[in-house]
Predicted model as a PDB file, atoms N, CA, C, CB and O in Angstrom, pLDDT in the B-factor column:
MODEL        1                                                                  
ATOM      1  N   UNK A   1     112.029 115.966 102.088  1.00 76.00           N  
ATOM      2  CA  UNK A   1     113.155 115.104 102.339  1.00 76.00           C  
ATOM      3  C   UNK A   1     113.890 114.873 101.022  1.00 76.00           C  
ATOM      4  CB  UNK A   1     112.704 113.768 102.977  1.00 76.00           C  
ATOM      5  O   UNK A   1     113.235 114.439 100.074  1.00 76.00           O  
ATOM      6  N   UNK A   2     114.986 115.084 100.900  1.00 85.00           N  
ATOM      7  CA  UNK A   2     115.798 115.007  99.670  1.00 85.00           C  
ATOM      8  C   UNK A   2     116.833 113.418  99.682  1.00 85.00           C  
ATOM      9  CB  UNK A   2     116.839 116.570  99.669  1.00 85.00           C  
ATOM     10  O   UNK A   2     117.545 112.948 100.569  1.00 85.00           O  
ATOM     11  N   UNK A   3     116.524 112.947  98.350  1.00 87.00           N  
ATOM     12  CA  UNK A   3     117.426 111.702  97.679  1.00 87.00           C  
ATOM     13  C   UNK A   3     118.078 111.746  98.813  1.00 87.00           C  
ATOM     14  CB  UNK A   3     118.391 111.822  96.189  1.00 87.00           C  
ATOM     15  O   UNK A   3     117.585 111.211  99.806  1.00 87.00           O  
ATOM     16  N   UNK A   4     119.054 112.260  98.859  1.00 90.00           N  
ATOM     17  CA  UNK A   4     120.543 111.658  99.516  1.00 90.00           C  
ATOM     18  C   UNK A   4     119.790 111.681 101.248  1.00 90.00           C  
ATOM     19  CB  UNK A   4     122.413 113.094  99.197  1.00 90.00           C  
ATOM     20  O   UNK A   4     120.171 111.023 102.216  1.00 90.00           O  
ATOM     21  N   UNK A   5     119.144 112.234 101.210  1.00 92.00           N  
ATOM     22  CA  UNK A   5     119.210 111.917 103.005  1.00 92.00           C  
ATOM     23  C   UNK A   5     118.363 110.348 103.629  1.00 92.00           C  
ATOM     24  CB  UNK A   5     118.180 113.495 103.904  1.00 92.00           C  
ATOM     25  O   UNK A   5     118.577 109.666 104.631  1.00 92.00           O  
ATOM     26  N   UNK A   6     117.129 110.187 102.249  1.00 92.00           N  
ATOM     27  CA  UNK A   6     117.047 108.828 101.903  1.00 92.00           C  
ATOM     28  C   UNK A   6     118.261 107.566 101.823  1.00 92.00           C  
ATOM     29  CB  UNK A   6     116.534 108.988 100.728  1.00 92.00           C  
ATOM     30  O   UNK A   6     118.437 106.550 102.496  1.00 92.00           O  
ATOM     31  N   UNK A   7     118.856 108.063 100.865  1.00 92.00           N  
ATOM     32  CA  UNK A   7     119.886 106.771 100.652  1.00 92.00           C  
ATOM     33  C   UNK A   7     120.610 107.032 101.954  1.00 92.00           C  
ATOM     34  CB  UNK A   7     121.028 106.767  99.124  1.00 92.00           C  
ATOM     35  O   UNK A   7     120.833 105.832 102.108  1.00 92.00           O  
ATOM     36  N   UNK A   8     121.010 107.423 102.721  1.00 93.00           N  
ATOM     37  CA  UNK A   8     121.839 107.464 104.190  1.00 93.00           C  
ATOM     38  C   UNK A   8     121.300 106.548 104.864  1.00 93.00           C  
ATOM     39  CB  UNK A   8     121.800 108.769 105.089  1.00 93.00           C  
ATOM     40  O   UNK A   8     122.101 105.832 105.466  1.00 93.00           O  
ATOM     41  N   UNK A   9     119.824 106.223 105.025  1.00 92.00           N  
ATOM     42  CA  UNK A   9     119.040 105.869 106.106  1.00 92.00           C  
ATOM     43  C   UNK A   9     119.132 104.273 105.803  1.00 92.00           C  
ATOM     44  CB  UNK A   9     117.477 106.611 106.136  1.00 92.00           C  
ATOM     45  O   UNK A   9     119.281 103.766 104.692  1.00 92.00           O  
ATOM     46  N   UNK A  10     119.006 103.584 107.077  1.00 93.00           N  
ATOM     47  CA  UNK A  10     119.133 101.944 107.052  1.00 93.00           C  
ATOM     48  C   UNK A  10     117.499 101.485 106.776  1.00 93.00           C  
ATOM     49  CB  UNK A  10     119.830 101.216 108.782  1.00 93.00           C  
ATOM     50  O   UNK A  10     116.500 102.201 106.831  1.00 93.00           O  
ATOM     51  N   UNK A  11     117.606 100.028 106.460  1.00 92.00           N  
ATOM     52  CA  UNK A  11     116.293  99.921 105.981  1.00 92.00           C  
ATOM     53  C   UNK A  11     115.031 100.210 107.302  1.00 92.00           C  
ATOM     54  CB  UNK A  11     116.232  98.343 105.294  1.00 92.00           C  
ATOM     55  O   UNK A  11     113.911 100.696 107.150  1.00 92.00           O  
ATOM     56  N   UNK A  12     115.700  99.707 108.618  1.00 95.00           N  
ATOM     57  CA  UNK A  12     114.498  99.890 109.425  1.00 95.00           C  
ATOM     58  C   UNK A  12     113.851 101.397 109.596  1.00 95.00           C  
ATOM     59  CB  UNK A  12     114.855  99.364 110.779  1.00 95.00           C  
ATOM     60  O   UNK A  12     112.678 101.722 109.777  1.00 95.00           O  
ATOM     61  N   UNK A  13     115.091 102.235 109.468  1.00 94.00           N  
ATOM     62  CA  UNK A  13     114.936 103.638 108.994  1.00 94.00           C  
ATOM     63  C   UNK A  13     113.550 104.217 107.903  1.00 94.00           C  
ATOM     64  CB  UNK A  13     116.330 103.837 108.235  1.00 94.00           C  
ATOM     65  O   UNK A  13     112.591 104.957 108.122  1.00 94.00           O  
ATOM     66  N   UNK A  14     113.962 103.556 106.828  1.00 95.00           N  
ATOM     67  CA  UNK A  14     113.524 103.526 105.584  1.00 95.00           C  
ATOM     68  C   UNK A  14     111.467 103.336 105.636  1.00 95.00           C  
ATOM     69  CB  UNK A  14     114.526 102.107 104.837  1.00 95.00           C  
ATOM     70  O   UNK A  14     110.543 103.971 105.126  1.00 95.00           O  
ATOM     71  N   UNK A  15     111.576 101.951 106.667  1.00 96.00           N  
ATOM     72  CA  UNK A  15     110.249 101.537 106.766  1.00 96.00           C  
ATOM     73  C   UNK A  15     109.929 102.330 107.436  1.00 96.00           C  
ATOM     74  CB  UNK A  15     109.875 100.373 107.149  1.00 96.00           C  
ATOM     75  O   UNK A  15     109.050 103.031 106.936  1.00 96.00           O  
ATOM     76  N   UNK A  16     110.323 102.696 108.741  1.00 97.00           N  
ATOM     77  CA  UNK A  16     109.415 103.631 110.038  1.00 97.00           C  
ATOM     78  C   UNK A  16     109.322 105.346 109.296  1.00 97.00           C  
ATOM     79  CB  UNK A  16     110.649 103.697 112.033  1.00 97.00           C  
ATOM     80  O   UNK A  16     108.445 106.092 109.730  1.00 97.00           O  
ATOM     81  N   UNK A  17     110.118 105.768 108.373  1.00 96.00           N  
ATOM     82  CA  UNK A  17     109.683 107.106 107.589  1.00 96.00           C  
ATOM     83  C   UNK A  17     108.522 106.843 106.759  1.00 96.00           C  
ATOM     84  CB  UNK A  17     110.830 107.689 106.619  1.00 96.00           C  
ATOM     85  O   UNK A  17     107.674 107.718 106.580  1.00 96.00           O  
ATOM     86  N   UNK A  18     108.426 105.581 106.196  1.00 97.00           N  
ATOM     87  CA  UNK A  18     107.541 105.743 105.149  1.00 97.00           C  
ATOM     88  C   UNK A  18     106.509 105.317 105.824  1.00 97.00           C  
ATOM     89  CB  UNK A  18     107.792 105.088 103.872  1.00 97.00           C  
ATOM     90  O   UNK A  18     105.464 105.327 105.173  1.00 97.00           O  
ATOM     91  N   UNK A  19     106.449 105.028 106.663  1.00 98.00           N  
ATOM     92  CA  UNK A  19     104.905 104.564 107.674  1.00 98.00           C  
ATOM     93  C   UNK A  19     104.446 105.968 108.390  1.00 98.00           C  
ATOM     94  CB  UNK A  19     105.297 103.166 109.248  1.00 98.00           C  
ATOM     95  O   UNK A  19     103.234 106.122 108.542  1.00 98.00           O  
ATOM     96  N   UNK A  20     105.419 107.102 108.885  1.00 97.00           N  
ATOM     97  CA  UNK A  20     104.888 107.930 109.661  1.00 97.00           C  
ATOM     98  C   UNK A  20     104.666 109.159 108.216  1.00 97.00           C  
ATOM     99  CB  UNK A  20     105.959 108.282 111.156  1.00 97.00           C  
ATOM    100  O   UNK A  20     103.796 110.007 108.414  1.00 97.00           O  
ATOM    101  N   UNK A  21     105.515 109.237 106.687  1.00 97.00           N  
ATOM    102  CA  UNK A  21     104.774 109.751 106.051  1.00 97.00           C  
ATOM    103  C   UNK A  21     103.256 109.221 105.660  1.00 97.00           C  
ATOM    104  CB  UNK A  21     105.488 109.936 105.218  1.00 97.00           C  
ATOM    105  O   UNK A  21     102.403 110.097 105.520  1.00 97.00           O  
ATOM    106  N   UNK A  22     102.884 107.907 105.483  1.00 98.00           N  
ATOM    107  CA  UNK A  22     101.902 107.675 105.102  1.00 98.00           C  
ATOM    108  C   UNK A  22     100.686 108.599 105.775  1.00 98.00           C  
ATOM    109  CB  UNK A  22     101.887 106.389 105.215  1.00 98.00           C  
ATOM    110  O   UNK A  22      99.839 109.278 105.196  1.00 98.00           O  
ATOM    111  N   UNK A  23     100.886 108.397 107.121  1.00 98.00           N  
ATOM    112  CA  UNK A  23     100.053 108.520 108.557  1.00 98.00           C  
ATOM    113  C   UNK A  23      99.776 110.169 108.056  1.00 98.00           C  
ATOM    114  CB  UNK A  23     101.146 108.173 110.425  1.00 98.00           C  
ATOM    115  O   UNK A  23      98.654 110.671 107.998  1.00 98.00           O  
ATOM    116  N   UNK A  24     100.905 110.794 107.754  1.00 97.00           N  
ATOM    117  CA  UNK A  24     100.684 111.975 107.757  1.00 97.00           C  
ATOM    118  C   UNK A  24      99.905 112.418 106.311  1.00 97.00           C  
ATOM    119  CB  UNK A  24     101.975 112.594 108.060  1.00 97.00           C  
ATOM    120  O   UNK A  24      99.097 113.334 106.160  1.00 97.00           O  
ATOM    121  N   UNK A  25     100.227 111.818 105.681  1.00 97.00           N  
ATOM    122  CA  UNK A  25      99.474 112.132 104.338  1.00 97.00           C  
ATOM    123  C   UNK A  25      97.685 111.588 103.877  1.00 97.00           C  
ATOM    124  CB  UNK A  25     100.524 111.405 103.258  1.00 97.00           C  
ATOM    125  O   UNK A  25      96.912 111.792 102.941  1.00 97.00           O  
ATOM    126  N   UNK A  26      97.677 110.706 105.351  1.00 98.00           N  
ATOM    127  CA  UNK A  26      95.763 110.433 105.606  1.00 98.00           C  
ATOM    128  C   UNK A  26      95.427 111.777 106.112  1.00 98.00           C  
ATOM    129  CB  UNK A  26      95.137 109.036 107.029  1.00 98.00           C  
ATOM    130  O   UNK A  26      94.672 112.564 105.541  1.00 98.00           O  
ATOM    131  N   UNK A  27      96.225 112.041 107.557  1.00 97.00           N  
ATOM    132  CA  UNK A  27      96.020 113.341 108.218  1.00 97.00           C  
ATOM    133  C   UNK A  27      95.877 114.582 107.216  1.00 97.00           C  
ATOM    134  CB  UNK A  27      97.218 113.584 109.176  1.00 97.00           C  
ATOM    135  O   UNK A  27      94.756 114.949 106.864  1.00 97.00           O  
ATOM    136  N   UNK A  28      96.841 115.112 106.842  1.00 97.00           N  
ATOM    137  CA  UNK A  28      96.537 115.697 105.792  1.00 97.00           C  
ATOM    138  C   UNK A  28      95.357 115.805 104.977  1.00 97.00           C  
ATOM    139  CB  UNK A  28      97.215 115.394 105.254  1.00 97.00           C  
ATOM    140  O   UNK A  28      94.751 116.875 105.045  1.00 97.00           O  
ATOM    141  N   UNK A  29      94.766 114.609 103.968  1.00 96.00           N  
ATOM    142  CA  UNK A  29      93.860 114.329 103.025  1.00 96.00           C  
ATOM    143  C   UNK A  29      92.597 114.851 103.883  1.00 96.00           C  
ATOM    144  CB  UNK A  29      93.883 112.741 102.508  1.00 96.00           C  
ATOM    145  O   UNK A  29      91.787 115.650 103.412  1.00 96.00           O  
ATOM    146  N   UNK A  30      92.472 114.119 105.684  1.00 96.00           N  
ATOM    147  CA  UNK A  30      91.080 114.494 106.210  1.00 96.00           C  
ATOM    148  C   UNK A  30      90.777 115.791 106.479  1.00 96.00           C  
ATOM    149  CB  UNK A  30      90.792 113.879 107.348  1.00 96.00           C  
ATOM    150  O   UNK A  30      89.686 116.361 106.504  1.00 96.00           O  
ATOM    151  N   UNK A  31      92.295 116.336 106.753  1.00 95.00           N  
ATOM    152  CA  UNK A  31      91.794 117.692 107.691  1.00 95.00           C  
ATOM    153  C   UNK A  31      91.901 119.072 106.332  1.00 95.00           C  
ATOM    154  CB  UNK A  31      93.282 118.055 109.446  1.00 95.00           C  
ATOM    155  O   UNK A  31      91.696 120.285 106.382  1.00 95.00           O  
ATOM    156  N   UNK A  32      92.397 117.959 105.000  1.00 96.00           N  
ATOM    157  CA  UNK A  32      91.717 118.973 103.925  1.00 96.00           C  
ATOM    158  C   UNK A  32      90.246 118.831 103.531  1.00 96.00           C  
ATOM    159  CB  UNK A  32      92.447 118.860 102.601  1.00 96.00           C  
ATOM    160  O   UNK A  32      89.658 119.737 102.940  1.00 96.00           O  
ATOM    161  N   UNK A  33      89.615 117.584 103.898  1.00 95.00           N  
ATOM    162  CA  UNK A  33      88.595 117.651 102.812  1.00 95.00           C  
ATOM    163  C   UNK A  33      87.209 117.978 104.477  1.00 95.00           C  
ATOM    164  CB  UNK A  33      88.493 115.646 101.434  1.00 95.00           C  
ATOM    165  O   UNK A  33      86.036 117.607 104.525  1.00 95.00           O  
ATOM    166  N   UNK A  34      88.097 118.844 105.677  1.00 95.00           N  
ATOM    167  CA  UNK A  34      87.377 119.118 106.083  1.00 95.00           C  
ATOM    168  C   UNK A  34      86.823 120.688 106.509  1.00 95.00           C  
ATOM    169  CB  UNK A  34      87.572 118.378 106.652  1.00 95.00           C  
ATOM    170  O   UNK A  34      85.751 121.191 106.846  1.00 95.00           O  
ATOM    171  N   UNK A  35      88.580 121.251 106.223  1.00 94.00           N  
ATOM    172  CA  UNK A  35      88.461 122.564 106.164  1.00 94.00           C  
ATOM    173  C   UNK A  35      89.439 122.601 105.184  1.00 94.00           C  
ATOM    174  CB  UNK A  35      88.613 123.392 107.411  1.00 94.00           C  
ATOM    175  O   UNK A  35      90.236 121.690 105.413  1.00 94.00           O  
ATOM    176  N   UNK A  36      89.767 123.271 104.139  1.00 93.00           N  
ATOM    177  CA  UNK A  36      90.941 123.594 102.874  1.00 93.00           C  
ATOM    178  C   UNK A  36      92.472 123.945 103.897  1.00 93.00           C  
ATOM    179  CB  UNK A  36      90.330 125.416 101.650  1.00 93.00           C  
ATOM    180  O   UNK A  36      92.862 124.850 104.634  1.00 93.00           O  
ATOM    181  N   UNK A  37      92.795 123.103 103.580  1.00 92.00           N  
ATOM    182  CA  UNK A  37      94.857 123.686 103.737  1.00 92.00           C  
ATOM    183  C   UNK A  37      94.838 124.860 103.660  1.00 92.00           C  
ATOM    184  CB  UNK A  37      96.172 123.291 102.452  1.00 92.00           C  
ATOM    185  O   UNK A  37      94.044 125.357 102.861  1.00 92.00           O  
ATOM    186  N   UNK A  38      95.644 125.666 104.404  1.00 94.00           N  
ATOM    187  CA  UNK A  38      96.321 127.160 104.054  1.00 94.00           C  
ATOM    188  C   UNK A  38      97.300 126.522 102.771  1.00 94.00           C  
ATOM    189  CB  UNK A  38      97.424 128.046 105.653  1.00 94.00           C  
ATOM    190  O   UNK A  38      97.455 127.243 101.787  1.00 94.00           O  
ATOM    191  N   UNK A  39      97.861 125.353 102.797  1.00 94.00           N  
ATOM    192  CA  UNK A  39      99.248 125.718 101.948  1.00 94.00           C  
ATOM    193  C   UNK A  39      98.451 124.250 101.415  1.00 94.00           C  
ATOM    194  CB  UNK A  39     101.307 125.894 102.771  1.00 94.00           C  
ATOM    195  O   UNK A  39      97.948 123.886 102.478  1.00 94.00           O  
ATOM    196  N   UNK A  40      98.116 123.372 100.543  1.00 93.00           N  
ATOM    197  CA  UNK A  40      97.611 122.213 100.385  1.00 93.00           C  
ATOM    198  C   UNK A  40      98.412 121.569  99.067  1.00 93.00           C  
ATOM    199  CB  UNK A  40      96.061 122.364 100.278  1.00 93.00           C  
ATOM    200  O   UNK A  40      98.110 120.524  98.490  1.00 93.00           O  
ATOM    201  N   UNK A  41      99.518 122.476  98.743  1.00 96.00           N  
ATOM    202  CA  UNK A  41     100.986 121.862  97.991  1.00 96.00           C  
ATOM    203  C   UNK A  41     101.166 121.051  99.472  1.00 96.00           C  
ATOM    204  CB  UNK A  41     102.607 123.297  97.393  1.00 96.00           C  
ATOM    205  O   UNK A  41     100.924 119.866  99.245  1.00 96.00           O  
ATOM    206  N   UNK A  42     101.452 121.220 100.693  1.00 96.00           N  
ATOM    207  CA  UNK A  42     101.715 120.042 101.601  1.00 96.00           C  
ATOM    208  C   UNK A  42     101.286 118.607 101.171  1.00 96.00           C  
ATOM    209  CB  UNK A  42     101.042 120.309 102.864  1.00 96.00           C  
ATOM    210  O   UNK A  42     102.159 117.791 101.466  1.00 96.00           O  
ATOM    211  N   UNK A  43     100.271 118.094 100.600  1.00 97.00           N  
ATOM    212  CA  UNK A  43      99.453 117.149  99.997  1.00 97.00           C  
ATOM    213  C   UNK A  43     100.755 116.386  99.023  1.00 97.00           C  
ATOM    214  CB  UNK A  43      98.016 117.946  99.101  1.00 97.00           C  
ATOM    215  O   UNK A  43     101.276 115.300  99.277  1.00 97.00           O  
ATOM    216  N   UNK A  44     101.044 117.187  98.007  1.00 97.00           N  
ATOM    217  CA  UNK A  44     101.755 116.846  96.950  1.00 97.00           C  
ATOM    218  C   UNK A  44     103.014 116.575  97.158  1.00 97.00           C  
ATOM    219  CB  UNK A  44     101.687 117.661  96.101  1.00 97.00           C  
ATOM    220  O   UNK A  44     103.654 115.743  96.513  1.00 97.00           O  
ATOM    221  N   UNK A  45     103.585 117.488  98.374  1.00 96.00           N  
ATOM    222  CA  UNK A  45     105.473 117.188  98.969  1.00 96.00           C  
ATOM    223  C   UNK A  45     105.213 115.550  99.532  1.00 96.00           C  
ATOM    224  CB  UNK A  45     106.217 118.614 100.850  1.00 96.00           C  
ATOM    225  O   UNK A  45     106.034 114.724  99.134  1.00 96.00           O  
ATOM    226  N   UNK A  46     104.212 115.115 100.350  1.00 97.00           N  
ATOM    227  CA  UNK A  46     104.263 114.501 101.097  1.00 97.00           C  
ATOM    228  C   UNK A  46     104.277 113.222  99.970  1.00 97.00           C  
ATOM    229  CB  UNK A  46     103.323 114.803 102.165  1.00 97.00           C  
ATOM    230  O   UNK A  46     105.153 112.382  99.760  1.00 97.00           O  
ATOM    231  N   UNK A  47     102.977 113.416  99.348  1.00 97.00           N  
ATOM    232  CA  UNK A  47     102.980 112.055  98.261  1.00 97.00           C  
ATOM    233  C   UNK A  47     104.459 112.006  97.630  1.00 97.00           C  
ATOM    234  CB  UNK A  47     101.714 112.245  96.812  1.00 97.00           C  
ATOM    235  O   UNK A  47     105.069 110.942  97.736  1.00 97.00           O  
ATOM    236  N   UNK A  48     105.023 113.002  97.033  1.00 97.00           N  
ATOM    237  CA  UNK A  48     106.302 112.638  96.377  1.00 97.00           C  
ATOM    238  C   UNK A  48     107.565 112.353  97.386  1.00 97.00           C  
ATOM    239  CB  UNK A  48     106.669 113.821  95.403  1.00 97.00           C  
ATOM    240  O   UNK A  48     108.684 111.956  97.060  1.00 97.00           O  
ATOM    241  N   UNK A  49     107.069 112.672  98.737  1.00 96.00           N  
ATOM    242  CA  UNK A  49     108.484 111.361  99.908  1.00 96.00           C  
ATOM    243  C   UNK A  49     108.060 110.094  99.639  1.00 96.00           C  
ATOM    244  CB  UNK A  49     108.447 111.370 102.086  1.00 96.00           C  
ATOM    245  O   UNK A  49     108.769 109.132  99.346  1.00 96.00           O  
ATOM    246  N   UNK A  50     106.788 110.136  99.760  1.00 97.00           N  
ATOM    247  CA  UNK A  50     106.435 108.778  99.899  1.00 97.00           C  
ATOM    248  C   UNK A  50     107.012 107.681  98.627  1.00 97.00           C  
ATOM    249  CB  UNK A  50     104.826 108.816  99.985  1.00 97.00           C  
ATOM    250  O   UNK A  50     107.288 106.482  98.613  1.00 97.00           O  
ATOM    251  N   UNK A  51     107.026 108.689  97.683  1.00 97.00           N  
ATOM    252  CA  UNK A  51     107.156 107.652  95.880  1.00 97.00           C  
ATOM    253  C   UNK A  51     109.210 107.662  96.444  1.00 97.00           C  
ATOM    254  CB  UNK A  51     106.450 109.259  93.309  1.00 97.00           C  
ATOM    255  O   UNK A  51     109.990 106.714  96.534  1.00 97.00           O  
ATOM    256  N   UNK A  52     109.382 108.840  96.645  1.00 96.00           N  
ATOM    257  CA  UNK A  52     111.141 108.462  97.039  1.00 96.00           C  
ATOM    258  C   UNK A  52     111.569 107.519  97.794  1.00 96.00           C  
ATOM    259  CB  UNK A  52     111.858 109.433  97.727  1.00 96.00           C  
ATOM    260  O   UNK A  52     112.594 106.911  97.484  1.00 96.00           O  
ATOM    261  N   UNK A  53     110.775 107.183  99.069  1.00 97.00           N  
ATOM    262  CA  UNK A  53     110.962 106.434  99.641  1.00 97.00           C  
ATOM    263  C   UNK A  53     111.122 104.799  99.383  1.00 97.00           C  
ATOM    264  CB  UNK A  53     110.324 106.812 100.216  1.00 97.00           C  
ATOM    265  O   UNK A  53     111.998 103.983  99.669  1.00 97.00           O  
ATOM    266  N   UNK A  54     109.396 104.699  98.465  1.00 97.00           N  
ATOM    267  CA  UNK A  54     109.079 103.507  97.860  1.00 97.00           C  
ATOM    268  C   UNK A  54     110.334 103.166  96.953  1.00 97.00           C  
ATOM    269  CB  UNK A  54     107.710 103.622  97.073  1.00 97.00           C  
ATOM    270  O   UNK A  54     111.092 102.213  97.132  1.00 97.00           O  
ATOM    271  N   UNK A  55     110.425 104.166  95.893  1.00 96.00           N  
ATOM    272  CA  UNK A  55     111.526 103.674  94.607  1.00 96.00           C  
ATOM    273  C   UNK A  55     113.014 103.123  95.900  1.00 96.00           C  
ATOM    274  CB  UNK A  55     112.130 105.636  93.104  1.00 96.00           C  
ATOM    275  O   UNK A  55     113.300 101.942  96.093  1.00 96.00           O  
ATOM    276  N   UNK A  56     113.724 104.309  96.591  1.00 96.00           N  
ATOM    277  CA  UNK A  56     114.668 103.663  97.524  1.00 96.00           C  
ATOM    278  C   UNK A  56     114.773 101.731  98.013  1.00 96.00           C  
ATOM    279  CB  UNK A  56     114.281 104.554  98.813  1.00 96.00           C  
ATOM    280  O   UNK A  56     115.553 100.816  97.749  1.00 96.00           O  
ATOM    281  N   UNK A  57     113.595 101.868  98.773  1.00 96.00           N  
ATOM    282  CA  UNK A  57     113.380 100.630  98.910  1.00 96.00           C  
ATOM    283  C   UNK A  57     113.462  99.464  97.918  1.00 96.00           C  
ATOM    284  CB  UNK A  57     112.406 100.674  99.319  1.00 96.00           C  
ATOM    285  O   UNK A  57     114.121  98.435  98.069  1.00 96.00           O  
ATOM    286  N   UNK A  58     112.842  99.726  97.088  1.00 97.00           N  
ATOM    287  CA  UNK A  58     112.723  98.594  95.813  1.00 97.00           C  
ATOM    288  C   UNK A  58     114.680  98.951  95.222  1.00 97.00           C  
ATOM    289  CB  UNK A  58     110.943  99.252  94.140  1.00 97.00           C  
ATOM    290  O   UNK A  58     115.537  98.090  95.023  1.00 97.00           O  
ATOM    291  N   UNK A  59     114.722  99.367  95.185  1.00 96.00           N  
ATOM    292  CA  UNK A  59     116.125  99.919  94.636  1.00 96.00           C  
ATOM    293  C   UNK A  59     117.116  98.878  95.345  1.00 96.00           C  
ATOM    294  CB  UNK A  59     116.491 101.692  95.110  1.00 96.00           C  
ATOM    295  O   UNK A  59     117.896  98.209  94.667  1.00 96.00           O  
ATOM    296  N   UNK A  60     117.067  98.795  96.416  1.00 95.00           N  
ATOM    297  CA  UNK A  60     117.590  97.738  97.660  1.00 95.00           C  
ATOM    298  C   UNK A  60     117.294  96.608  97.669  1.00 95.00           C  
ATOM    299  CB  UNK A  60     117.234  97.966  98.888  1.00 95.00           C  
ATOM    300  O   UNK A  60     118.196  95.802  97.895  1.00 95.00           O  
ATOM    301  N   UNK A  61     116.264  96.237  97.489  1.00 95.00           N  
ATOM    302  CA  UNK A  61     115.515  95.133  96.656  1.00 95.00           C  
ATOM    303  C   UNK A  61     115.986  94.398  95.869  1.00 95.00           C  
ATOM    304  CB  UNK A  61     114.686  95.475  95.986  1.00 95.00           C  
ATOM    305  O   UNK A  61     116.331  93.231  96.050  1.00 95.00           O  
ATOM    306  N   UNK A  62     116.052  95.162  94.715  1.00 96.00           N  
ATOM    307  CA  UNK A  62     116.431  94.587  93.316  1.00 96.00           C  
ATOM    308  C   UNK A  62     118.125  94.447  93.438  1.00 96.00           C  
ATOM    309  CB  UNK A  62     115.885  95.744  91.918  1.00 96.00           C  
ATOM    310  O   UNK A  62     118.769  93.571  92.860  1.00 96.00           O  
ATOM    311  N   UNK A  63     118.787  95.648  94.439  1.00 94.00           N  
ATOM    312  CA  UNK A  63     120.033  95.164  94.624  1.00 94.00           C  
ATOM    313  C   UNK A  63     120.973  94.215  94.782  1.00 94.00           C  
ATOM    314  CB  UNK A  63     120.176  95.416  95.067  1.00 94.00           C  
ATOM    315  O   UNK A  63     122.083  93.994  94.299  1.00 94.00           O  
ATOM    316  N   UNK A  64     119.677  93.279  96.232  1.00 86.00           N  
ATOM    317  CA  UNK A  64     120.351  92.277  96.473  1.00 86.00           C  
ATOM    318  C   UNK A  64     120.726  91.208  95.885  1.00 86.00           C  
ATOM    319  CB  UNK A  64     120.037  92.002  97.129  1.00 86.00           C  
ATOM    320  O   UNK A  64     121.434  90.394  96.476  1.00 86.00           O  
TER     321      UNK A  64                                                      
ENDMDL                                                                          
END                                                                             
């Protein structure tokens, strides 16, 4: 997910992405440490939405 398609999104937006990345990035973590990822850079894209997301938010935050 790239910056700008972040900043587009409204905050309720904002929360329900970063809740269904989270979800996905447990999923991820289990079903690596139970059989190895084919691709397990997936791991690392996902954590860095999640930090975009977070900074976004606080960004809005500190805006107000």
């Amino acid at each position: 997910m790239k910056s700008k398609e972040i900043r587009e999104l409204d905050a309720t937006g904002l929360a329900e992405k970063l809740e269904n990345a989270q979800a996905q990035l447990q999923q991820l973590k289990l079903n690596h440490a139970i059989t190895p990822l084919e691709n397990p850079s997936q791991i690392k894209a996902v954590r860095r939405d999640i930090a975009r997301l977070k900074t976004e938010i606080r960004q809005r935050e500190l805006n107000k």
